[in-house]
C-alpha positions in Angstrom: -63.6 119.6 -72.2 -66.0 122.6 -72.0 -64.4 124.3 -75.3 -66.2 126.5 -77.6 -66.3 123.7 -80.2 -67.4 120.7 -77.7 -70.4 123.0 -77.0 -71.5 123.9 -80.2 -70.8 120.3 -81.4 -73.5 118.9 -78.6 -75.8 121.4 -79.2 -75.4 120.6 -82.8 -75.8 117.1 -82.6 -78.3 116.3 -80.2 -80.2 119.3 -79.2 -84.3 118.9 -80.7 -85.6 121.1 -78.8 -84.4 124.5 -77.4 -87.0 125.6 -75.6 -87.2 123.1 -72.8 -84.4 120.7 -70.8 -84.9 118.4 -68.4 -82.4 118.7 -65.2 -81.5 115.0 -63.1 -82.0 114.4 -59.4 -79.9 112.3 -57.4 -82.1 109.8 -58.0 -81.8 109.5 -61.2 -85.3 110.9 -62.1 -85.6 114.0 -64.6 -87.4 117.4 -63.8 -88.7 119.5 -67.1 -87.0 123.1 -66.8 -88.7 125.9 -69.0 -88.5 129.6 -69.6 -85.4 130.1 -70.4 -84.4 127.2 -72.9 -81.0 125.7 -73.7 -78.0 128.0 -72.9 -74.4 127.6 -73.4 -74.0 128.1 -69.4 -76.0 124.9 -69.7 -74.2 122.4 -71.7 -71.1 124.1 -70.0 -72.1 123.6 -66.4 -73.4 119.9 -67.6 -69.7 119.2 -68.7 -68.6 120.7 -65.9 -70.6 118.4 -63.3 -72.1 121.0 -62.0 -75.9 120.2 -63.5 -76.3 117.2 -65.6 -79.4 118.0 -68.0 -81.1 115.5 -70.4 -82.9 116.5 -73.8 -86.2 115.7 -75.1 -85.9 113.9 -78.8 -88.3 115.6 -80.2 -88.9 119.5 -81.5 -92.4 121.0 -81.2 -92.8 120.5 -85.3 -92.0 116.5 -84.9 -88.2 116.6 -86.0 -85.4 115.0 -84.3 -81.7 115.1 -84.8 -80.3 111.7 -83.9 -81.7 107.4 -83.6 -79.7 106.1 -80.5 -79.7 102.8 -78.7 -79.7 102.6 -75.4 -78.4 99.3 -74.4 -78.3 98.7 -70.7 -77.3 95.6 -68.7 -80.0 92.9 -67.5 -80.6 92.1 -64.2 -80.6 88.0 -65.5 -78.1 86.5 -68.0 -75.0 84.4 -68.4 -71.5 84.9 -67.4 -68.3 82.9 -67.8 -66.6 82.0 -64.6 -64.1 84.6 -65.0 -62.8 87.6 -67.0 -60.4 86.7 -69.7 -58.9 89.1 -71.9 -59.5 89.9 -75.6 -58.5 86.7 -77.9 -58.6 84.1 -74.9 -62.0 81.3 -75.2 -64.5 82.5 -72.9 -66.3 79.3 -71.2 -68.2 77.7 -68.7 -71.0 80.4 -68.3 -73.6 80.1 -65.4 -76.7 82.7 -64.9 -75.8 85.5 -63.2 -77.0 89.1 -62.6 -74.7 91.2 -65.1 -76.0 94.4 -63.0 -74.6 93.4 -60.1 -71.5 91.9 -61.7 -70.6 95.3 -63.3 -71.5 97.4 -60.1 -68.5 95.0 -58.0 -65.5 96.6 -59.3 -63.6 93.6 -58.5 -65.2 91.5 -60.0 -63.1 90.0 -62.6 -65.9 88.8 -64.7 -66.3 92.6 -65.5 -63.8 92.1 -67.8 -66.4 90.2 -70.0 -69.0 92.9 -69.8 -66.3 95.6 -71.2 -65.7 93.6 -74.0 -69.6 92.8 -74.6 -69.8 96.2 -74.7 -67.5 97.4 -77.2 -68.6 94.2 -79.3 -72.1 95.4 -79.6 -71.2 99.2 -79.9 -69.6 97.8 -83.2 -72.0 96.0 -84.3 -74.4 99.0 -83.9 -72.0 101.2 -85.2 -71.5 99.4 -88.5 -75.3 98.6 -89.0 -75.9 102.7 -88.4 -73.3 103.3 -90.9 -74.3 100.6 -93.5 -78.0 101.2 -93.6 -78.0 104.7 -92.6 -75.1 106.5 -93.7 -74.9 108.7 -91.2 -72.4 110.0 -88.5 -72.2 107.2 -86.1 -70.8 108.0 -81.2 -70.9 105.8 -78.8 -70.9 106.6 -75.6 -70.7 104.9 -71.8 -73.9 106.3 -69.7 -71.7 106.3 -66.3 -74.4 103.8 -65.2 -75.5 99.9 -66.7 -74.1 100.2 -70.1 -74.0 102.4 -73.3 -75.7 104.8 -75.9 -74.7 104.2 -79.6 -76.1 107.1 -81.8 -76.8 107.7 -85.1 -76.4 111.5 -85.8 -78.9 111.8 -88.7 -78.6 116.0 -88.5 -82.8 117.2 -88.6 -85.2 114.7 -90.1 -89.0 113.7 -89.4 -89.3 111.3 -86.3 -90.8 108.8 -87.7 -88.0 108.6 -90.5 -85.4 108.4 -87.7 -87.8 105.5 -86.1 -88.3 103.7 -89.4 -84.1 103.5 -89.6 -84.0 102.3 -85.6 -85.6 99.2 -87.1 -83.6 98.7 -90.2 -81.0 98.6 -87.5 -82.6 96.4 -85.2 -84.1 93.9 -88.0 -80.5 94.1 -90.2 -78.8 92.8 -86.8 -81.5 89.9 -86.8 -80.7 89.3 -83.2 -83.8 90.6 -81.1 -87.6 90.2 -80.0 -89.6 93.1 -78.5 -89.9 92.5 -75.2 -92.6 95.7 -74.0 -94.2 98.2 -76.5 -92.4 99.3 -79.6 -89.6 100.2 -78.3 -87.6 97.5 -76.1 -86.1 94.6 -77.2 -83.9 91.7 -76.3 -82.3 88.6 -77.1 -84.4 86.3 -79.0 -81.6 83.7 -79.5 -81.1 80.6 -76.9 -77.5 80.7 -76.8 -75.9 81.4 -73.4 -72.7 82.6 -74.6 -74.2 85.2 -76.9 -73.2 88.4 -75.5 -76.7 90.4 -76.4 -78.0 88.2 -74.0 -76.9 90.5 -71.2 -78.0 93.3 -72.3 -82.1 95.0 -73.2 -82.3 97.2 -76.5 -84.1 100.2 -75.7 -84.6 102.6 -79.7 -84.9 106.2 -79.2 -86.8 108.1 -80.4 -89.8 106.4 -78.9 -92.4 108.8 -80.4 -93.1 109.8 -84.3 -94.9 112.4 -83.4 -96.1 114.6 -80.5 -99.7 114.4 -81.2 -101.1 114.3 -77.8 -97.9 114.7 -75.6 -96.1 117.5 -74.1 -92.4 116.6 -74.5 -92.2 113.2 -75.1 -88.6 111.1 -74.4 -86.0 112.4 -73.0 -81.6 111.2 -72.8 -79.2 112.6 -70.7 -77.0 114.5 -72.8 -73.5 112.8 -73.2 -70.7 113.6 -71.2 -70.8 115.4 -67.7 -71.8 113.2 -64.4 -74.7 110.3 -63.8 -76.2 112.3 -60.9 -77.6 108.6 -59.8 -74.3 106.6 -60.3 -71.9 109.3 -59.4 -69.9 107.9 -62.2 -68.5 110.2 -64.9 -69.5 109.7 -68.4 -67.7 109.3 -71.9 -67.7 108.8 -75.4 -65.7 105.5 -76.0 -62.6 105.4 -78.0 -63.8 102.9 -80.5 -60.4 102.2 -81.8 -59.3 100.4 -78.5 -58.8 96.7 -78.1 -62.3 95.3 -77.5 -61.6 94.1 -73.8 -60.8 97.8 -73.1 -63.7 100.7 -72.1 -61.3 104.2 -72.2 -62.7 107.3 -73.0 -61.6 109.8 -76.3 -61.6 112.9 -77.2 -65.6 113.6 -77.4 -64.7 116.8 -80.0 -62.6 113.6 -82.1 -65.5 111.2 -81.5 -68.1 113.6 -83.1 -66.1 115.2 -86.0 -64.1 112.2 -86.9 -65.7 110.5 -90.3 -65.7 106.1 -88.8 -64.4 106.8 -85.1 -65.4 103.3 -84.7 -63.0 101.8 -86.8 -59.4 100.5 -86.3 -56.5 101.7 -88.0 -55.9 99.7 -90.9 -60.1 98.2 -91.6 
């Protein structure tokens, strides 16, 4: 996984700014790291597991290279009363705390939450592509849920933000729930699965006028230092009940890696 090509490809795609990274603690927290900038020992030690780094969003001139949703499990939402697999009539959904739910790995209403989460990363994925045009990844964060990007290549921040809310507006799903930034479900329908699930659109900022580095991500792949869970971009092709991990070099060269054969 740490080729020549996978690293060039991430630092490509969704490295802003060189100068500085941001290195995560066990706790999940981030630590700004400067001097020596963004290294291929870097990105090949964060594939490795040996050192998982996050990038800030935005360069020092107000560019960024990518929008991306991060859309995490809630800690209050609806579930059915078990896991069915892809075609069967989900039913009988109760609150429930999808954090938790996910966390038990035998819990068989999991099941539901993978295929909530390859719904959504479609729907994302074919907004991005429709009202974008852009390169579209998805990825799982090794934690509570997933990051669908749109690899716009460099462009002003606040253009990337403008086409986060073409997104988020074109899906006609969501209500900001704190700041500019986070949203969730604005619909009253249990069985909706965006219910589950909180919106967060990166980039946050337009500019750095007044801030140092402004918003950070972890950068795909390598290890959740908080989770211990390995991370992956999601093979979009997959029966929707299914989570498995792809190729990443595929996933980020490939021209609709979120569409089946045959659509």
């Amino acid at each position: 996984m740490s080729s020549s090509a996978l690293v060039n490809l991430l630092a490509q795609h969704f490295i802003s700014r060189s100068d500085v990274k941001a290195v995560q603690h066990a706790d999940g927290t981030y630590a700004p790291t400067r001097g020596e900038g963004w290294k291929r020992k870097h990105i090949e030690a964060h594939l490795a597991g040996e050192t998982t780094y996050g990038h800030y969003l935005l360069n020092t001139d107000d560019t960024t290279k990518l929008v991306c949703f991060d859309i995490d499990l809630r800690q209050n939402g609806h579930l059915p009363m078990a896991g069915l697999g892809e075609g069967e009539v989900y039913a009988d959904f109760t609150p429930a705390d999808p954090r938790a739910v996910w966390a038990d790995r035998k819990d068989p209403r999991r099941g539901y939450l993978k295929y909530s989460m390859r719904l959504i990363a479609h729907v994302f994925a074919e907004r991005i592509q429709a009202e974008l045009d852009v390169p579209v990844a998805a990825t799982y964060s090794g934690s509570k849920g997933i990051h669908v990007y749109g690899l716009t290549g460099k462009i002003p921040a606040g253009d990337a933000r403008d086409g986060a809310m073409i997104i988020i507006d074109s899906i006609g799903q969501f209500m900001v729930e704190r700041g500019d930034s986070l949203f969730k479900y604005s619909g009253s329908d249990i069985d909706n699965p965006f219910v589950n699930f909180s919106i967060e659109v990166y980039p946050k900022q337009s500019s750095l006028a007044g801030k140092d580095l402004g918003n950070l991500l972890r950068l795909p792949l390598g290890r959740n230092n908080k989770s211990k869970d390995p991370t992956f971009f999601m093979d979009m092709t997959a029966p929707l009940a299914e989570m498995r991990p792809v190729d990443p070099e595929w996933a980020l060269t490939a021209s609709t890696p979120w569409k089946r054969p045959g659509e």
